[in-house]
C-alpha angles and dihedrals in degrees: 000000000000115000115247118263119201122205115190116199115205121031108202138110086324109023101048087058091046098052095039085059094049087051097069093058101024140029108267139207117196116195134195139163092219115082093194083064097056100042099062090037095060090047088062096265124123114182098194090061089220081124127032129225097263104043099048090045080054090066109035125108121189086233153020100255107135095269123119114278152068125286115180121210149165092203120108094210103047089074104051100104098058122096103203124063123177129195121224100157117129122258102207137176128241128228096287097054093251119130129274114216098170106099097048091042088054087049097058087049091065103042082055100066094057093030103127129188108286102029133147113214106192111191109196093166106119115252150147114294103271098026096109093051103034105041105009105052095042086064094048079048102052101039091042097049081222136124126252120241086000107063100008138003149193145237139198124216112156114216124245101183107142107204120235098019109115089194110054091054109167102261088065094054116087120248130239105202128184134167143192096245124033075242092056093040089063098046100046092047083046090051091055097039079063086069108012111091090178094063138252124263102210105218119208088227152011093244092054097053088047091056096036093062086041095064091045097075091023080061099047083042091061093047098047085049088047085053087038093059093048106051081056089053092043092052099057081059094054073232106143108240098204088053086054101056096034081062094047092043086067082084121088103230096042119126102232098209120144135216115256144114113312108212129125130106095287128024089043093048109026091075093064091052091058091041083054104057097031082058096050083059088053092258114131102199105220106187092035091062094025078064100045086054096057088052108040085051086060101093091049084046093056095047096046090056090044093060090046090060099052087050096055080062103050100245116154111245100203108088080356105160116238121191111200113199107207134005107194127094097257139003127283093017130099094209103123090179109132087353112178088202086083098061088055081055105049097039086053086052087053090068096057093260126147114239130207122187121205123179132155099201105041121105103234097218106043078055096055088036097055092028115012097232129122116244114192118214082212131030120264099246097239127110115265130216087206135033110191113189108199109151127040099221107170093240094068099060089072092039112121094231075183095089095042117052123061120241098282098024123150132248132196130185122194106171087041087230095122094099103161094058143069107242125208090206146009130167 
């Protein structure tokens, strides 16, 4: 019996993982369009820092003979003889909130014109319940020339990766699994208990694992807008939030989320797949959106307050000098995707300040590229009238604020993780 061959198509913040982890039980094709990507991935180097040097060289094979092991490539044909392809890309939403399929469907595209009879085709981008079987697989269909559920068919195993933690890696994550056919279902849950230490569930149907992983981070969205709202409402009080819920999470049933900025390539996006759908049955979601709102008004809010607190001590707002301490969606990442930073940002620019961004684990570029804002890797050595804390990164929480702000200057905390120092102001 021939051995199986995986094909992962995508290698970012969730496919390069994935397939890292498949390479140390399976021979393993990684492919990208980006032939950057592939470059630096093949000499041992992953940007993203989602795998370290060592542990990526320890996988890699010069080429895609059957042996264990990961081979990256940007050529088509290189990954026809495998006979499982999974899918990593990421499903987005444009600036109207409204999905964006096409790189998924492109994706599927791809994976058509190798698709052979007797493969398995496993999506784990996050997207709306049906996607996979209604726009997906008509594509694998149409570009194949093959039948569905007859010559070829299809999973679903929505990915949990979180990016940055370097705990809960993904093979330590249990694994949702689903498949087209009760047949299909099996094989694809056995494929991922080879690598999966934390276990397999097993869904009935596609449809049901979809809609499963889109209520996970629906669900994370309305609590954090729940936490959100209070701290608003908290702060109107001059009543400390943090205080607050580290009082109430003295209960055993309490839910311990905190008030921030909600970005990233799920919790601030997964919402809008669900709203979409639910929409397309007639069905507007209140709370689901209520709680996108709240937290899509965060960064305004933050700079609002900000400003409120300058002008309690008299500093003047116009060529005010803001100092922004992190860019990127969480701590300890350098992934800038969906960030919320950047409406601070922007909201602070609105008042006529001048912002300076300053993040150690950002990549620049990608920052001027997606915003087109400078982001230093170190701070720029002037006083400050305003210090904003947004994101936790480990780094901050040694920085001397002392030689950087003036002498009433302002500084706001947003994570609550400045703890030698007296803040003005935290949500």
């Amino acid at each position: 019996m021939k051995k199986d061959k995986i094909a992962i198509i995508g290698l970012g913040y969730v496919g390069l993982p994935l397939a890292r982890l498949f390479a140390t039980k399976f021979s393993v094709l990684g492919f990208d369009i980006n032939s950057d990507r592939i470059s630096e991935l093949m000499s041992g180097i992953d940007s993203t820092l989602e795998v370290d040097k060592e542990t990526l060289q320890s996988v890699l094979v010069d080429d895609d003979s059957e042996s264990n092991g990961l081979f990256c490539t940007n050529q088509l044909d290189k990954i026809k003889d495998c006979n499982y392809y999974i899918i990593t890309v990421p499903t987005p939403v444009d600036k109207n909130n409204r999905p964006i399929l096409t790189p998924l469907i492109k994706a599927s595209e791809t994976i058509g014109a190798v698709l052979k009879k007797g493969d398995i085709v496993v999506y784990e981008s996050t997207v709306y319940p049906g996607a996979t079987e209604e726009d997906c697989v008509p594509v694998l269909e149409s570009v194949s020339g093959l039948k569905f559920n007859k010559d070829f068919f299809a999973g679903y195993s929505p990915e949990r990766i979180n990016p940055g933690d370097k705990e809960h890696t993904v093979e330590k994550i249990l694994k949702v699994t689903s498949g087209s056919t009760p047949e299909t279902g099996l094989k694809v849950d056995n494929l991922y208990k080879c690598v999966i230490t934390a276990g397999t569930h097993l869904a009935p149907t596609i449809k049901v694992a979809e809609a499963a992983k889109v209520i996970e981070n629906s669900q994370r969205d309305i609590n954090i807008a729940f936490v959100n709202e209070l701290a608003k409402i908290f702060n109107l009080m001059n009543i400390n939030t943090h205080d607050v819920l580290e009082a109430a999470s003295t209960k055993w049933n309490f839910l311990p989320f905190k008030p921030g900025l909600v970005g990233g390539h799920c919790i601030g996006v997964d919402p809008y797949y669900l709203a979409q759908k639910a929409q397309e049955y007639g069905y507007n979601p209140e709370i689901i959106l209520a709680g996108r709102r709240m937290n899509d008004s965060m960064g305004s809010y933050v700079a609002s307050e900000v400003i409120k607190a300058m002008i309690q001590k008299d500093i003047n707002i116009k060529g005010a000098e803001v100092l922004i301490l992190g860019i990127t969606f969480k701590e300890n990442c350098p992934d800038v995707r969906n960030t919320r930073a950047v409406d601070v940002i922007n909201s602070l620019k609105e008042y006529n300040t001048i912002v300076t961004v300053h993040d150690p684990w950002a990549n620049s570029n990608e920052v001027q590229r997606e915003y087109g804002l400078t982001s230093y890797k170190e701070i720029p050595p002037k006083k400050y009238d305003s210090i904003v804390l947004t994101v936790a990164h480990n780094e901050f929480k040694n920085l001397d604020l002392d030689i950087l702000k003036k002498n009433n200057s302002v500084i706001y905390d947003v994570k609550n993780s400045l703890e030698d120092y007296q803040k003005d102001k935290s949500l």
